[in-house]
DOTORMAR-218039 format. One record per residue (C-alpha): residue number from 1; residue in three letters; x, y, z. Coordinates in steps of 0.02 Angstrom, whole numbers, padded with zeros to 5 digits, always signed. Example, Ala and Ser with C-alpha at 12.3 -4.5 7.8 and 13.67 -1.06 7.14 Angstrom:
BEGIN
 resi resn     xx     yy     zz
    1  ALA +00615 -00225 +00390
    2  SER +00684 -00053 +00357
***
This chain:
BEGIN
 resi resn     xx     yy     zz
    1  UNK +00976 -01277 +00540
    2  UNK +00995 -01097 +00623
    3  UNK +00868 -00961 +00567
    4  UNK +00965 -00865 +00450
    5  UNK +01010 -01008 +00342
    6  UNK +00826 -01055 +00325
    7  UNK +00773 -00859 +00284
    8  UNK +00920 -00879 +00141
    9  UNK +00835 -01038 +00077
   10  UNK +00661 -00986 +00095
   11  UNK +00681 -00807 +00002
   12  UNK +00805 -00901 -00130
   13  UNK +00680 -01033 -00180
   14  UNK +00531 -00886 -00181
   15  UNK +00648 -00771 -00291
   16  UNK +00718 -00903 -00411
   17  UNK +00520 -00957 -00416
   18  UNK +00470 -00787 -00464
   19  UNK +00615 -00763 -00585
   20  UNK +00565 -00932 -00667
   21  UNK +00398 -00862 -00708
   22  UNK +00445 -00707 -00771
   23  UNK +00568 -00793 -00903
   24  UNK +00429 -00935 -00937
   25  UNK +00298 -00794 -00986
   26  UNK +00410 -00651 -01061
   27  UNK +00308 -00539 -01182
   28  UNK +00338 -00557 -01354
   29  UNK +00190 -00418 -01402
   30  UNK +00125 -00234 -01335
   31  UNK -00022 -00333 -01306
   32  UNK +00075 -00460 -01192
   33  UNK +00166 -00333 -01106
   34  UNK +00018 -00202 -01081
   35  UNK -00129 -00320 -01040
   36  UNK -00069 -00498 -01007
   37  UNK -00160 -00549 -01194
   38  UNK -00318 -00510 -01098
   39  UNK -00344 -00679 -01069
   40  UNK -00310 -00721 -00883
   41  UNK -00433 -00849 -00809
   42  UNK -00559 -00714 -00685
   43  UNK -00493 -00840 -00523
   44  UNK -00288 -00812 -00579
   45  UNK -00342 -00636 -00599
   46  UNK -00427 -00611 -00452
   47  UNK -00275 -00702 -00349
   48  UNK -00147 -00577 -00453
   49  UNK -00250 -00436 -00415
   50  UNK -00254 -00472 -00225
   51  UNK -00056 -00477 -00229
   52  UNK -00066 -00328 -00320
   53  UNK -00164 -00241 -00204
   54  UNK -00111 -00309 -00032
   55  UNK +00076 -00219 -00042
   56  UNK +00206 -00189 +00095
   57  UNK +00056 -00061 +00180
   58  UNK -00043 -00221 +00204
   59  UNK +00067 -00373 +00243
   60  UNK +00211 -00260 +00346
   61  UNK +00129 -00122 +00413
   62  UNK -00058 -00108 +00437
   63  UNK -00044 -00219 +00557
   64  UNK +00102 -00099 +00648
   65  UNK -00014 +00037 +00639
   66  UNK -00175 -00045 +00709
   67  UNK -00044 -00121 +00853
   68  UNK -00001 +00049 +00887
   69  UNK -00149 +00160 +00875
   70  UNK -00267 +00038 +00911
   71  UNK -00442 +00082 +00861
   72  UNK -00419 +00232 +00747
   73  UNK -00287 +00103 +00653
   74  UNK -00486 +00030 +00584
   75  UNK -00488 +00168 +00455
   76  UNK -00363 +00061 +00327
   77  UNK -00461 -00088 +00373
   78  UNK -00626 -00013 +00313
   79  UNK -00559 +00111 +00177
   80  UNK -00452 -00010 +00078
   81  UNK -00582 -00144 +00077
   82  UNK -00749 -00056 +00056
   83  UNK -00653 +00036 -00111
   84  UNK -00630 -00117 -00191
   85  UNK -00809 -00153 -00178
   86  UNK -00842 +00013 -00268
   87  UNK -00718 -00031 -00382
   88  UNK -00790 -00186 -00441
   89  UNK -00973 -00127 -00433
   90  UNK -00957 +00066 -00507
   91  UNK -00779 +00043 -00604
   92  UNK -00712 -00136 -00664
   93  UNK -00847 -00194 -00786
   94  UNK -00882 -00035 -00884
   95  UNK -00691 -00010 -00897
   96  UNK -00666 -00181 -00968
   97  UNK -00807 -00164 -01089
   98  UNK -00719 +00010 -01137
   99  UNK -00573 -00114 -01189
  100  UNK -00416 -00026 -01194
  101  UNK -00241 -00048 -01111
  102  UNK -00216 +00103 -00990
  103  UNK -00326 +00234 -00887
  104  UNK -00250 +00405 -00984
  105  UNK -00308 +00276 -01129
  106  UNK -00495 +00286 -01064
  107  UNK -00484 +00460 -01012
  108  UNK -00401 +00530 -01198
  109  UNK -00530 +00441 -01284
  110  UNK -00673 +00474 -01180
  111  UNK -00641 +00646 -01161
  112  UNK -00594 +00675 -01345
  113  UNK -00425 +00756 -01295
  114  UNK -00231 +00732 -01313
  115  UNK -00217 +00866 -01164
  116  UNK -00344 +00759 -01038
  117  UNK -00228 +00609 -01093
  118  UNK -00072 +00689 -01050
  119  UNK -00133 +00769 -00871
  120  UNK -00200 +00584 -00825
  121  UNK -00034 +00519 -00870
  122  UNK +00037 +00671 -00739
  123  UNK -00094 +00627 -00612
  124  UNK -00031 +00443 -00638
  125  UNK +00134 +00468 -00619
  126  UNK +00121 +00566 -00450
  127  UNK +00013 +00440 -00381
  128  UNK +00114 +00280 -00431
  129  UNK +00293 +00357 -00361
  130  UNK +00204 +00399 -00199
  131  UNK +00135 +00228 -00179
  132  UNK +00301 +00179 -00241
  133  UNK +00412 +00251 -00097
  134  UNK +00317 +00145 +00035
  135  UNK +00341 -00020 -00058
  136  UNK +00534 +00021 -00078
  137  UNK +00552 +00057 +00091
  138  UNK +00469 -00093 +00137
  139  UNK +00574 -00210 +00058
  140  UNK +00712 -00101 +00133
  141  UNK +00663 -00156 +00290
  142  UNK +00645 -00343 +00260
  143  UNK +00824 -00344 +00170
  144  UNK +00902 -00253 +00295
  145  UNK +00852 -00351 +00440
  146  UNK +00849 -00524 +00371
  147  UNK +01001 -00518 +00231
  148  UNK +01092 -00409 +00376
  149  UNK +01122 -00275 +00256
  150  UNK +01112 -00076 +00289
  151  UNK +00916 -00017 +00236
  152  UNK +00967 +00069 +00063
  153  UNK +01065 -00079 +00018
  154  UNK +00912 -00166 +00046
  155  UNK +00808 -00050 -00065
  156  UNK +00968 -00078 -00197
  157  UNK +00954 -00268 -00214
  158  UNK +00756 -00243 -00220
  159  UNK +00787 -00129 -00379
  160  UNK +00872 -00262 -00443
  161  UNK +00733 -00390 -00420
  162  UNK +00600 -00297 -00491
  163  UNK +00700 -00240 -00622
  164  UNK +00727 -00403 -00687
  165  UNK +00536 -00497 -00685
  166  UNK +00448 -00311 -00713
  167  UNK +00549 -00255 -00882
  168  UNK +00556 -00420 -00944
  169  UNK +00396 -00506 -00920
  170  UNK +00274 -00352 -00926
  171  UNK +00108 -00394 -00873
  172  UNK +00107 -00570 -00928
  173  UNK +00276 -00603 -00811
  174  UNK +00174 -00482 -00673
  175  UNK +00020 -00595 -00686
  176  UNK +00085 -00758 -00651
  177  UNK +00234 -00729 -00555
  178  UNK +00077 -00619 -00429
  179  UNK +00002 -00806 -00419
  180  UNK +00124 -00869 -00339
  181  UNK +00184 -00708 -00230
  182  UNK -00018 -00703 -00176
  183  UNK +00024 -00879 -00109
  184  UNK +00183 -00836 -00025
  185  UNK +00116 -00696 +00063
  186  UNK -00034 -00762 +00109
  187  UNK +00040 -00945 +00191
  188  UNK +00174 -00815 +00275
  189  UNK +00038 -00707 +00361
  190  UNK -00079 -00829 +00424
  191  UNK +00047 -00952 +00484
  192  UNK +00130 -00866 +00612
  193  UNK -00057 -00783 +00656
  194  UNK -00146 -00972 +00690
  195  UNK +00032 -00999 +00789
  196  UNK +00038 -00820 +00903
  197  UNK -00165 -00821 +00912
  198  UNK -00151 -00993 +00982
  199  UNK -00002 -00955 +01116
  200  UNK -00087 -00784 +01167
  201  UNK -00282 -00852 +01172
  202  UNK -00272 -01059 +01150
  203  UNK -00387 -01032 +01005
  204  UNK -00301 -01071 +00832
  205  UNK -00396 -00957 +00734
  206  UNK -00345 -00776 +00753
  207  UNK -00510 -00681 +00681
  208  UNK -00594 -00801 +00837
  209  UNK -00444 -00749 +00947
  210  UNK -00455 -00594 +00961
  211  UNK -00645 -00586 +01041
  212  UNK -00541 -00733 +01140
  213  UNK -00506 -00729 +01343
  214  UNK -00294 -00713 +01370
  215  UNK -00203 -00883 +01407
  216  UNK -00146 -00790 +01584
  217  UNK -00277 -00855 +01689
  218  UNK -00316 -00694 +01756
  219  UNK -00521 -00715 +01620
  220  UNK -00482 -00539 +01518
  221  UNK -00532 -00525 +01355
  222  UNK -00384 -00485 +01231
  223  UNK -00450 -00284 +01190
  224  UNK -00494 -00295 +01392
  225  UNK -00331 -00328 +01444
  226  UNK -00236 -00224 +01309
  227  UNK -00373 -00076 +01373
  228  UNK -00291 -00095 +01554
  229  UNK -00124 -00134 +01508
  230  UNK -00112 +00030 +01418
  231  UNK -00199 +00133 +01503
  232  UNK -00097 +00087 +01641
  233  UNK +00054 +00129 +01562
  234  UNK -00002 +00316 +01525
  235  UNK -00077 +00274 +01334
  236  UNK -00246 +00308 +01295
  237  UNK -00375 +00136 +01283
  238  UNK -00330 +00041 +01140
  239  UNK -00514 +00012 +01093
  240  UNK -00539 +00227 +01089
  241  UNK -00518 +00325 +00941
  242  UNK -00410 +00508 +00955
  243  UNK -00447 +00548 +00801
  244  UNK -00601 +00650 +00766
  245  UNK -00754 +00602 +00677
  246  UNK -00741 +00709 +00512
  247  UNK -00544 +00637 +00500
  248  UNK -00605 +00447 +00507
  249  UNK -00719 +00491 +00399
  250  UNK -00610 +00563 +00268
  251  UNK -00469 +00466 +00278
  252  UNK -00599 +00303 +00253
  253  UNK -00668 +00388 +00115
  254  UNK -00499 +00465 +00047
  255  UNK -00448 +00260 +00035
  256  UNK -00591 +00185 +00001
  257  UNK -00617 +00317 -00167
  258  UNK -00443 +00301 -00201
  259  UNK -00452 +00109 -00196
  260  UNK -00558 +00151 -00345
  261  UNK -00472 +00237 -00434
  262  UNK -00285 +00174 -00415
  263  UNK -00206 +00134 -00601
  264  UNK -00118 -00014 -00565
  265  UNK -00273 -00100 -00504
  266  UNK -00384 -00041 -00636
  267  UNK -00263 -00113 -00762
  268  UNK -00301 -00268 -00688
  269  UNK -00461 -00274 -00746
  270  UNK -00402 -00245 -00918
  271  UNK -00317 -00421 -00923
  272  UNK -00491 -00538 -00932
  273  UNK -00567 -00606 -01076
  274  UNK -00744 -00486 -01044
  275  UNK -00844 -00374 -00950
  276  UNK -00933 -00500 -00842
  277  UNK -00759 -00595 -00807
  278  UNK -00722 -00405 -00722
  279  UNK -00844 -00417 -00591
  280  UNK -00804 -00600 -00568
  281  UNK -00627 -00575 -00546
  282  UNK -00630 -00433 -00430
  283  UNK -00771 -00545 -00314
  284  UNK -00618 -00668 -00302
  285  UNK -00495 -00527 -00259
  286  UNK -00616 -00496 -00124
  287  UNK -00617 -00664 -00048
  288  UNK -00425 -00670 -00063
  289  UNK -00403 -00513 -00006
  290  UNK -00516 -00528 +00183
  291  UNK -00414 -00661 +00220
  292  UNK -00272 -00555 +00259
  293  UNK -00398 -00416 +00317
  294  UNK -00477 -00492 +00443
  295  UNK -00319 -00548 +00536
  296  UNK -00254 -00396 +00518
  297  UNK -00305 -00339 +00685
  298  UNK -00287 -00500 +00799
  299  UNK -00116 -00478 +00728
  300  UNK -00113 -00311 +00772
  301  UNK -00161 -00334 +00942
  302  UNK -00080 -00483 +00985
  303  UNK +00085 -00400 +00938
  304  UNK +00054 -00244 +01064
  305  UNK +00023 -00367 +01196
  306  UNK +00179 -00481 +01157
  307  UNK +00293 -00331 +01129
  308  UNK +00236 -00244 +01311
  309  UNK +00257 -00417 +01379
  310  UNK +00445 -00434 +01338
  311  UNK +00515 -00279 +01334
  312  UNK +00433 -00164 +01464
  313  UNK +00517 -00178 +01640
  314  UNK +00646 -00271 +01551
  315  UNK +00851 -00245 +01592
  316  UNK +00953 -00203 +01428
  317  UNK +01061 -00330 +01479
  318  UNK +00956 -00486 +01466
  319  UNK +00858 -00411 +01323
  320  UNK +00773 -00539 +01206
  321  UNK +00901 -00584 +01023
  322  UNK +00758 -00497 +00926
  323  UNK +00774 -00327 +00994
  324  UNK +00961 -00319 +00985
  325  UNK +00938 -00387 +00800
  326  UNK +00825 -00233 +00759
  327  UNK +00943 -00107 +00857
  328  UNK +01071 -00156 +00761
  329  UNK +00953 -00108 +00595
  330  UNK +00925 +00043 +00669
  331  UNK +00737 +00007 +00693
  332  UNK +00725 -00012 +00872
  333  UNK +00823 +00111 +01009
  334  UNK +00828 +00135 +01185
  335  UNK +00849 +00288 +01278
  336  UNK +00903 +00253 +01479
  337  UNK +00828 +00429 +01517
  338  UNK +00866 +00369 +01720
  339  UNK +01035 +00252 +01701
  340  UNK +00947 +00126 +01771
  341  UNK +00978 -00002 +01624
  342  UNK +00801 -00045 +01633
  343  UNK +00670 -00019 +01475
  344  UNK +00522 +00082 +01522
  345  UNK +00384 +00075 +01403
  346  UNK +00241 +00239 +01409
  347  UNK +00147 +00349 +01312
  348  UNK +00247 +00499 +01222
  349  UNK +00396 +00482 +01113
  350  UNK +00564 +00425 +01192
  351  UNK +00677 +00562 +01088
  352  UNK +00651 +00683 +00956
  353  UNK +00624 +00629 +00790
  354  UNK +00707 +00460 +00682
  355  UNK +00858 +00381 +00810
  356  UNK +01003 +00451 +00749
  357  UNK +01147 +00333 +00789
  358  UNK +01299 +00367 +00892
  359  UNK +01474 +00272 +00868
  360  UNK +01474 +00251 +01067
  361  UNK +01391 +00133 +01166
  362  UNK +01275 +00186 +01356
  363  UNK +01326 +00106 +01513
  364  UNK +01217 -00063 +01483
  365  UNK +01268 -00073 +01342
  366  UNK +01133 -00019 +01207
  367  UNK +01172 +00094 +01062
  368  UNK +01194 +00269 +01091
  369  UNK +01086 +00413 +01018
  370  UNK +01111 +00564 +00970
  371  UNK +00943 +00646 +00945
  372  UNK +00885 +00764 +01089
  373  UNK +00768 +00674 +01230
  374  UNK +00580 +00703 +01224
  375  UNK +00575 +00766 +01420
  376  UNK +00383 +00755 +01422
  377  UNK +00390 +00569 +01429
  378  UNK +00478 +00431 +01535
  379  UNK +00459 +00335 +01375
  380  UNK +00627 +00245 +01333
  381  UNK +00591 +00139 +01188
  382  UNK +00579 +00197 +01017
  383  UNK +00515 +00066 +00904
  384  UNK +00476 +00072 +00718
  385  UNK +00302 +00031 +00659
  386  UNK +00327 -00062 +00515
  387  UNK +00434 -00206 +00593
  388  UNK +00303 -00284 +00695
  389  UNK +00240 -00403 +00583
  390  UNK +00406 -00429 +00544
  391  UNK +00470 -00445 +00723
  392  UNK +00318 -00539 +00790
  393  UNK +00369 -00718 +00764
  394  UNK +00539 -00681 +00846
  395  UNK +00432 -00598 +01010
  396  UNK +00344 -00745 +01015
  397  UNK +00481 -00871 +01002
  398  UNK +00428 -00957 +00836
  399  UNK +00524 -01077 +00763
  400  UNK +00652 -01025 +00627
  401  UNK +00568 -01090 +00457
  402  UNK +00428 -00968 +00514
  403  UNK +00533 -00821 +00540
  404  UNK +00607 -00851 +00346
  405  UNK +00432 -00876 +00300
  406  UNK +00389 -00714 +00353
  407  UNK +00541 -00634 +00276
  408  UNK +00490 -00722 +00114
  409  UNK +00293 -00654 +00131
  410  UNK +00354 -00478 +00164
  411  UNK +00445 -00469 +00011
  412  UNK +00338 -00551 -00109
  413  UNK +00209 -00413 -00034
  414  UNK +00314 -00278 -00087
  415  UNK +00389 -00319 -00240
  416  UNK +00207 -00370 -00327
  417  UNK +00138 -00215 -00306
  418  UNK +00314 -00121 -00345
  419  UNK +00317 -00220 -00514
  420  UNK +00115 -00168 -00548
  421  UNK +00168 +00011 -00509
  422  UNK +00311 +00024 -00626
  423  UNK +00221 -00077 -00761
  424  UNK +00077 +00062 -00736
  425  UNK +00216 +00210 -00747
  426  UNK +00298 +00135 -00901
  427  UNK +00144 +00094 -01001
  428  UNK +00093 +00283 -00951
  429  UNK +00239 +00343 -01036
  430  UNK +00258 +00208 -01197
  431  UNK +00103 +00189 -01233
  432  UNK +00012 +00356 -01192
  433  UNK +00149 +00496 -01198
  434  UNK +00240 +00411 -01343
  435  UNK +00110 +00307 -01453
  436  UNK -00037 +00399 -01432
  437  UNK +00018 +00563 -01436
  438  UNK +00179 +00632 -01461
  439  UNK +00246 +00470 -01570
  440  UNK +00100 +00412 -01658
  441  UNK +00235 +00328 -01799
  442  UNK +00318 +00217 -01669
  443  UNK +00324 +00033 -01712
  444  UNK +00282 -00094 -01596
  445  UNK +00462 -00157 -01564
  446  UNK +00495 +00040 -01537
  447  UNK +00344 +00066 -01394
  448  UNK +00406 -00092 -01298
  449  UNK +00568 -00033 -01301
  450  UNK +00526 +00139 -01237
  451  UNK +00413 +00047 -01114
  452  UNK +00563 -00061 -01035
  453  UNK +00671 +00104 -01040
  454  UNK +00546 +00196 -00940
  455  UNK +00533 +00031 -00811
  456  UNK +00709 +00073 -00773
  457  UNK +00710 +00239 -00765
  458  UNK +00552 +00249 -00657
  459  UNK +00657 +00091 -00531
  460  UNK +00782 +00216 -00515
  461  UNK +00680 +00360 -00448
  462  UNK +00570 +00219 -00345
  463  UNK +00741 +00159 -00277
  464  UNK +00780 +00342 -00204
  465  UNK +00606 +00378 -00141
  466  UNK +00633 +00207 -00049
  467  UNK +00796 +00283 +00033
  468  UNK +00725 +00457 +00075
  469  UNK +00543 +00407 +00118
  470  UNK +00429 +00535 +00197
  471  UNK +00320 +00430 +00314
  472  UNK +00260 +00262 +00389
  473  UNK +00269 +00149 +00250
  474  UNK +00050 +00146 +00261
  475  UNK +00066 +00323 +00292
  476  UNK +00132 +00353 +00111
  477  UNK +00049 +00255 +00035
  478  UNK -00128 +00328 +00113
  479  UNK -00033 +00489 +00013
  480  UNK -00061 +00407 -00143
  481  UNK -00240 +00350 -00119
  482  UNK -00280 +00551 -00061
  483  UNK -00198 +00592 -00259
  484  UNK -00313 +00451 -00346
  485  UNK -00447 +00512 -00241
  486  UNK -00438 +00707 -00302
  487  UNK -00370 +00658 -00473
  488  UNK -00433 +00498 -00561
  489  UNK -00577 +00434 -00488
  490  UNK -00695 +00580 -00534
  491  UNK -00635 +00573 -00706
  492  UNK -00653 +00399 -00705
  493  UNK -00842 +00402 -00632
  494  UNK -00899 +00560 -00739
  495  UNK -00822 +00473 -00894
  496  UNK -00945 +00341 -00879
  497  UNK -01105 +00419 -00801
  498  UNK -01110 +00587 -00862
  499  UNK -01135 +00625 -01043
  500  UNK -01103 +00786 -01020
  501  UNK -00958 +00802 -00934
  502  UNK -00806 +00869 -01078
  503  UNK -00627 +00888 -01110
  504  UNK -00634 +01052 -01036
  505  UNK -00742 +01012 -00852
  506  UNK -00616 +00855 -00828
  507  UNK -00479 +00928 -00862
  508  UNK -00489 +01090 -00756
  509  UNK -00578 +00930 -00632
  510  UNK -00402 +00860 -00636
  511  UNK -00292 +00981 -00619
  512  UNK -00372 +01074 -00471
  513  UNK -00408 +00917 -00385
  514  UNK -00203 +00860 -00386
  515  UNK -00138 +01034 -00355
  516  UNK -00240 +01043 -00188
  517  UNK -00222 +00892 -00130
  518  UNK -00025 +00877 -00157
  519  UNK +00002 +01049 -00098
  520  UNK -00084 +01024 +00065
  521  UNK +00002 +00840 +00084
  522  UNK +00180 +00935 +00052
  523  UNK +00141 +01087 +00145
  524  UNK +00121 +00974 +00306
  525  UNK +00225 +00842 +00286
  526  UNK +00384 +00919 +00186
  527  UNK +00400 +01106 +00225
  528  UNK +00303 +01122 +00395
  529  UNK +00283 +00968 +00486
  530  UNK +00296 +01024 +00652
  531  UNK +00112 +01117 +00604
  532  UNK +00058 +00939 +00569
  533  UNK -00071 +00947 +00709
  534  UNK -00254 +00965 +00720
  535  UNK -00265 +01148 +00754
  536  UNK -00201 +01208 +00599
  537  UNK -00284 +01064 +00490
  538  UNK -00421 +01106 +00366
  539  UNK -00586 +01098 +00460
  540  UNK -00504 +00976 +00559
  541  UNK -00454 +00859 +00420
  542  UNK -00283 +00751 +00419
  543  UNK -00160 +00750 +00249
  544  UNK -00198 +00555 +00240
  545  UNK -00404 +00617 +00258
  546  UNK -00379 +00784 +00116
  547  UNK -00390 +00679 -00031
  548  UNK -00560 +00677 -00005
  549  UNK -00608 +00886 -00011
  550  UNK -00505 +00891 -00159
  551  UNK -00601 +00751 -00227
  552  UNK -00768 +00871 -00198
  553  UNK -00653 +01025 -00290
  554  UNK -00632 +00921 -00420
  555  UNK -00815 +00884 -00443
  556  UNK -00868 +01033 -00414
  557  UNK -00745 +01127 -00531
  558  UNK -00756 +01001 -00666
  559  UNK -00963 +01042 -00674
  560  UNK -00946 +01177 -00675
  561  UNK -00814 +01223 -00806
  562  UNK -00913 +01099 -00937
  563  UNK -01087 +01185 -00904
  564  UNK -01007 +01364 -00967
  565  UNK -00896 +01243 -01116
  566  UNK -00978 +01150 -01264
  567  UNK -01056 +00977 -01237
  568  UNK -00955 +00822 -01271
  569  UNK -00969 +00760 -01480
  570  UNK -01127 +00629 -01522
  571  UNK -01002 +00519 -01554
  572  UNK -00927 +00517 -01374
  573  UNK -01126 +00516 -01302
  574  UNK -01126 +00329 -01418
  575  UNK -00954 +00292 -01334
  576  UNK -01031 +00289 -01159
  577  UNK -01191 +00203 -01204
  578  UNK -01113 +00051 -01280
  579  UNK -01006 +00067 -01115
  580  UNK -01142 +00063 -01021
  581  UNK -01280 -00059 -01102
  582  UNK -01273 -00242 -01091
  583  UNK -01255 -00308 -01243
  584  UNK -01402 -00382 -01338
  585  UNK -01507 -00267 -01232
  586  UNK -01564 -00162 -01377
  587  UNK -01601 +00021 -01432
  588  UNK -01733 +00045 -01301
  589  UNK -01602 +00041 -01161
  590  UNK -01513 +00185 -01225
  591  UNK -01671 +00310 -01213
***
């Protein structure tokens, strides 16, 4: 059976799974459709979560990024894993215990305030359409390469997906139908990593592989030989950072606080039966979530080394299928700066900016560009980040079913978190904008109406971001975790450990916090991106790393506005001790 026939099969058995689910465990109540009934078993939950979290950054292109820059790609590794950590110590189980359906939920009543709820709902909404863009444009990618069908058709038939399982089901549908995308993804990652770890290293397992010696007889180590490989070829070492100390420090900390304070993984929390089941479930995200961590970067580096391997030194003509497959998905384009018809492979960019196709074809026969050369770099190969995961079983000559099971993986990575996202936005805007404060009369059948309105409308606007996306897929999404780093999280944290914080502090906290942060992100990446370097940057620190210094404004703003204000009301003081006290601990823990 050829390749393509299998990826149909494989993605059509996956989808018509997924579908099944969703129309199995439709919500019939707010409840349902908000929270799952908060009663999801904490090992389910933990597996849902894990889909939730590990979107189309993770499964397609973390791994791109860490292939490609090597050692200062570590920064997702450690900031998206030591967050959720954070999460589940600092976060999860006072949240739960807090029992409600939505963060603006936990900030309006904990800050006494219609006007806290409504900026949360804001911050919310900016966060979840950033992170939204890179998940659309993921499954952009995997559509367009493996249905054969132009990238924002791709992002098209995705809307459709989600549509369906994410307006219908709610966050019962979400839950279950993450169970089984956790299991697609995860079987899709690792199989064609045992496969490529044991072709490149003879050892099987790729976290073992990659401190491995090559299968080339020549006794490197993998990082050894990508070290001389690449530095032979003009790049910097693969195992030496370029990126300064106060960046990889921010960005890690921009993630890793963001991690914590990211909606739809909060809401999460809200779907188990009680507070200890929080902590539980979010130890079993953990564990489901390092497996795909830790192979990140064998994968990673096991795809640089494959990739150099076939294509450097390589004639156009007798080009492997795989690259001509991604060149015709505009992913992949060479640039024969010399007319030889051979691919050279070096540091630097091969052209100016995304390949902009030409009708015409070059003399050996590759597909034209139009896009000025870059003539500080003998670099002829432009290749897109996020396709290596997605291309590695092809560079390594895998057989077929693992190519579709790839293609399936990729997409159930994207469209779980995508569906999390928009259940987050429409809840937002139900629940919080409409029930609790500008619609208090609404009747049930009313707010889950509204809430399914305000899936679509918010798949529309994901659908478009997904077309027009500003960044690496990771890159974007790193965006989003800067927003919930400045925005969120220290209302979040303050709303449980300070009794003094008020409406006032968080909400000037909030607002100054987003307003930086998105301004500086826009500033460099949408009006003046060819400032984007580290001369100009705020004492030195990236847009993915700012999140963090507006994290500190907010803080520091937020204090200081509530010590001129009036404290909170006794009432919200008792609100944060029974947060915080275990029950049947007694009055003495409160003093």
């Amino acid at each position: 059976m050829d390749t393509q026939t299998l990826i149909y099969i494989f993605v059509g058995l996956s989808f018509s799974l997924y579908i099944g689910i969703a129309i199995w465990s439709r919500a019939g109540s707010t409840k349902e459709f908000y929270v799952a009934g908060g009663g999801v078993n904490p090992v389910v939950n933990g597996m849902a979560t894990a889909a939730d979290w590990m979107s189309a950054a993770s499964f397609i292109s973390m791994a791109g990024i860490i292939a490609f820059s090597g050692y200062d790609g570590s920064v997702y590794l450690m900031g998206w894993t030591g967050g959720y950590v954070m999460l589940a110590l600092l976060l999860a189980p006072y949240l739960r215990k807090f029992g409600q359906f939505t963060v603006p939920d936990f900030i309006g009543t904990r800050y006494y305030s219609k006007t806290a709820r409504v900026v949360a709902v804001i911050c919310l909404i900016f966060i979840s359409f950033t992170y939204i863009a890179g998940q659309m444009r993921g499954v952009g990618i995997v559509f367009s390469r493996f249905l054969d069908v132009p990238i924002t058709m791709g992002v098209i038939i995705g809307m459709g997906i989600v549509f369906f399982y994410a307006v219908l089901g709610g966050m019962k549908g979400i839950t279950y139908t993450q169970v089984a995308q956790y299991c697609v993804l995860i079987f899709a990652y690792m199989v064609p990593a045992f496969f490529i770890s044991f072709l490149v290293t003879g050892n099987p397992i790729p976290q073992l592989g990659l401190g491995s010696t090559v299968n080339d007889g020549s006794g490197l180590y993998v990082l050894q030989k990508l070290d001389l490989v690449l530095q032979d070829m003009g790049f910097g070492a693969y195992t030496d950072g370029s990126k300064s100390m106060i960046d990889v420090f921010c960005i890690t900390a921009a993630l890793m606080v963001g991690t914590a304070g990211l909606p739809h993984v909060i809401v999460r929390f809200f779907t188990v039966p009680k507070a200890s089941d929080a902590r539980k479930s979010a130890g079993w995200a953990l564990i489901f979530i390092a497996l795909l961590y830790t192979t990140a970067p064998a994968v990673g580096a096991f795809a640089r080394i494959n990739f150099i391997e076939t294509v450097d030194q390589t004639e156009y003509a007798k080009a492997p299928a795989w690259f001509k497959n991604w060149e015709n998905n505009d992913l992949i384009a060479f640039y024969d700066k010399n007319d030889d018809g051979v691919m050279q492979l070096s540091s630097g960019d091969a052209f100016k900016g995304s390949p902009s196709y030409a009708d015409t074809t070059g003399t050996a026969g590759q597909r034209m560009v139009t896009n000025p050369p870059n003539e500080d770099s003998t670099n002829e190969v432009y290749v897109d980040r996020d396709i290596m995961v997605l291309a590695n079983p092809e560079i390594a000559n895998l057989p077929g079913w693992v190519i579709a099971l790839v293609a399936a993986g990729g997409l159930a990575a994207a469209l779980s978190t995508a569906a999390g996202l928009l259940l987050v936005i429409s809840s937002s805007i139900s629940h919080d904008l409409l029930k609790s404060t500008f619609r208090p009369q609404i009747t049930e059948k009313g707010e889950l109406l509204a809430a399914r309105i305000a899936a679509t409308a918010a798949i529309v606007v994901a659908g478009y971001l997904g077309i027009y996306p500003p960044g690496w897929v990771a890159q974007v999404v790193a965006f989003a975790f800067g927003l919930a780093a400045a925005s969120l999280f220290p209302a979040i944290f303050m709303g449980i450990f300070s009794k003094s914080m008020n409406k006032e502090g968080a909400i000037a906290g909030m607002v100054s916090g987003l307003v930086f942060t998105f301004s500086y992100i826009a500033y460099f990446k949408l009006v003046a991106p060819d400032a984007n370097v580290a001369a100009n940057w705020l004492f030195g620190i990236s847009p993915e790393g700012i999140g963090v210094v507006g994290m500190i404004i907010n803080f520091a703003i937020a204090i200081a506005v509530s010590k001129m204000t009036d404290s909170p009301p006794v009432e919200v003081r008792k609100l944060i001790d029974s947060i915080r006290v275990p029950r049947g601990a007694g009055d003495a823990a409160t003093h």
